[in-house]
TITI-766384 format. One record per residue: x, y, z of N, C-alpha, C in turn. Coordinates in steps of 0.05 Angstrom, whole numbers, plus 5000, padded with zeros to 4 digits. Example, Ala and Ser with C-alpha at 12.3 -4.5 7.8 and 13.67 -1.06 7.14 Angstrom:
<recs>
526448865156524649105156526449345156525749555142527349795143525850015157
</recs>
This chain:
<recs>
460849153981459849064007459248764005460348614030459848344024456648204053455348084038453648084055453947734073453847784094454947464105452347294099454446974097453046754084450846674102449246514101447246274114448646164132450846084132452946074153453846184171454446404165454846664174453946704201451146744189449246884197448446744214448146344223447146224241448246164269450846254269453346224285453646474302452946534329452446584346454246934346454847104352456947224354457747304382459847314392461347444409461147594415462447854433462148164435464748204422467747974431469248024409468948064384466847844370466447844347466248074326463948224351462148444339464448614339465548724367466948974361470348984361470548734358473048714355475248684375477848734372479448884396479249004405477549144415477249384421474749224445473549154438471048954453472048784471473948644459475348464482476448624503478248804491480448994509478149074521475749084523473749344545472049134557472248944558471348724566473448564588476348664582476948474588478048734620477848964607477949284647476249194655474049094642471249194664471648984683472248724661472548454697474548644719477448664701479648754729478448924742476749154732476649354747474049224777472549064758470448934780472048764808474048624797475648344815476948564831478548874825479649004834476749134862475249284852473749434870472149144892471748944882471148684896472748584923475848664912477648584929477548804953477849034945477949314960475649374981472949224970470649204981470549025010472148885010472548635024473648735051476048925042477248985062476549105090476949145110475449155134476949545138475849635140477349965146478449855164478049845195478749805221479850095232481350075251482650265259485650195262486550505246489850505248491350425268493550275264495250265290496050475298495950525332496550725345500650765339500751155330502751165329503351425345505351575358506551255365506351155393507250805403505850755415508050865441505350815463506751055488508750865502509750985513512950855533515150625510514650635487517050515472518250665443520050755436521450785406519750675387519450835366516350785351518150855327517150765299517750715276515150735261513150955247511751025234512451005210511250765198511150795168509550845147508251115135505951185121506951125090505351055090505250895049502550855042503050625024500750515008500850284989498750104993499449774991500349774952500149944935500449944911502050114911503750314929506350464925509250194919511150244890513350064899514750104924515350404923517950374947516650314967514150374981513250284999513149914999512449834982511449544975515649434980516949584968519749464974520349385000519449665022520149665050518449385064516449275048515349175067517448835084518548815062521048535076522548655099524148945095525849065116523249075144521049205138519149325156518348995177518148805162518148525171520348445192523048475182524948355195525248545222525548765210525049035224523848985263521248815251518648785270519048565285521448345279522148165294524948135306526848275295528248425311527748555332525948765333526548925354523148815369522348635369520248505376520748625413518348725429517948805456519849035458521949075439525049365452524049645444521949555421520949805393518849645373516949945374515149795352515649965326514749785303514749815284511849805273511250005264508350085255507750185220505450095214505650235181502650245180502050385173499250585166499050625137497150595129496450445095494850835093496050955089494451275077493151205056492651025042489450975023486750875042487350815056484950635085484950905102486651005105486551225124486751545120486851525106486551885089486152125113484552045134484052175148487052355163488752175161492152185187493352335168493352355141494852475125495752805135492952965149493053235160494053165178492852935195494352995226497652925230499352745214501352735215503052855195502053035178503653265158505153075139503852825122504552775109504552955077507252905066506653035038508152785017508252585022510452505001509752125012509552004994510051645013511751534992514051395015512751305041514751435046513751595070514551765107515451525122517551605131517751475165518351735182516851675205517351855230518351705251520151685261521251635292520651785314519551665327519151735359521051625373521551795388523451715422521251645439522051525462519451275481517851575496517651775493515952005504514152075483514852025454512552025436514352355422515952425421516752605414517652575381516652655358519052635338520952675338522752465333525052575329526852615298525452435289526452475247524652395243524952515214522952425185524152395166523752165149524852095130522252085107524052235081521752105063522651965039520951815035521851595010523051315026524451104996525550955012527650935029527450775061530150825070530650465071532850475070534850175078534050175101535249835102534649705130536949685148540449855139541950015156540650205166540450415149539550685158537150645180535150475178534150485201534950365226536150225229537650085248539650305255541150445241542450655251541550905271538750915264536651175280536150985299535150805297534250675325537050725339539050635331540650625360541450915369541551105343540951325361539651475377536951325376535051365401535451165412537250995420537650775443536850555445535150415427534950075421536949995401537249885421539649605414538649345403
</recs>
């Protein structure tokens, strides 16, 4: 057993110090997990965008801001939204903020898209990722151009 010097002993210690890697590594979740629940804290619930919306072709997109394939769609879901800007909306509902819609729109899987025709009727569901053909292809088969 070695017992530390006069030196040693005057020199402050760390929590690294003390417990090692293991100290750092648990030191270093607790910030993310803090900066994480900090960030999430911030966020405003609000209320979901209405889907879908009445008198136009609706594009329901249910995900979640830390899903990839959802997080992929979000560039298509963008262009998507200025394309068909006033013809068709394009909508996406974050089911971690909203948990509640999960029953009411029979989600089982993200990310869902549901299409509505301008009466509010479903007309497909898609689950997982889809391309930004394939949706452009359903739209025009419900009639935006």
């Amino acid at each position: 057993m070695r017992f530390p010097s006069q030196r040693e002993r005057a020199q402050p210690q760390t929590i690294a110090d003390e417990f090692g890697a293991w100290g750092l590594r648990f030191g270093l979740v607790v910030m993310l997990i803090s900066i994480a629940f900090a960030a999430w804290a911030e966020e405003t619930s609000g209320d979901p965008p209405k889907a879908p919306v009445p008198g136009m072709v609706t594009v329901a997109s249910f995900g979640a801001r830390n899903c990839i394939p959802c997080r992929m769609m979000i560039p298509i879901r963008e262009e998507l939204q200025l394309e068909y800007e006033g013809r068709a909306a394009i909508v996406f509902i974050d089911l971690h903020r909203h948990f509640e819609l999960i029953d009411h729109y029979a989600i089982q899987v993200i990310p869902t898209l549901i299409f509505f025709d301008q009466d509010g009727n479903e007309t497909k569901r898609h689950i997982g990722f889809m391309d930004k053909k394939s949706i452009k292809a359903e739209m025009a088969r419900l009639g935006v151009e």
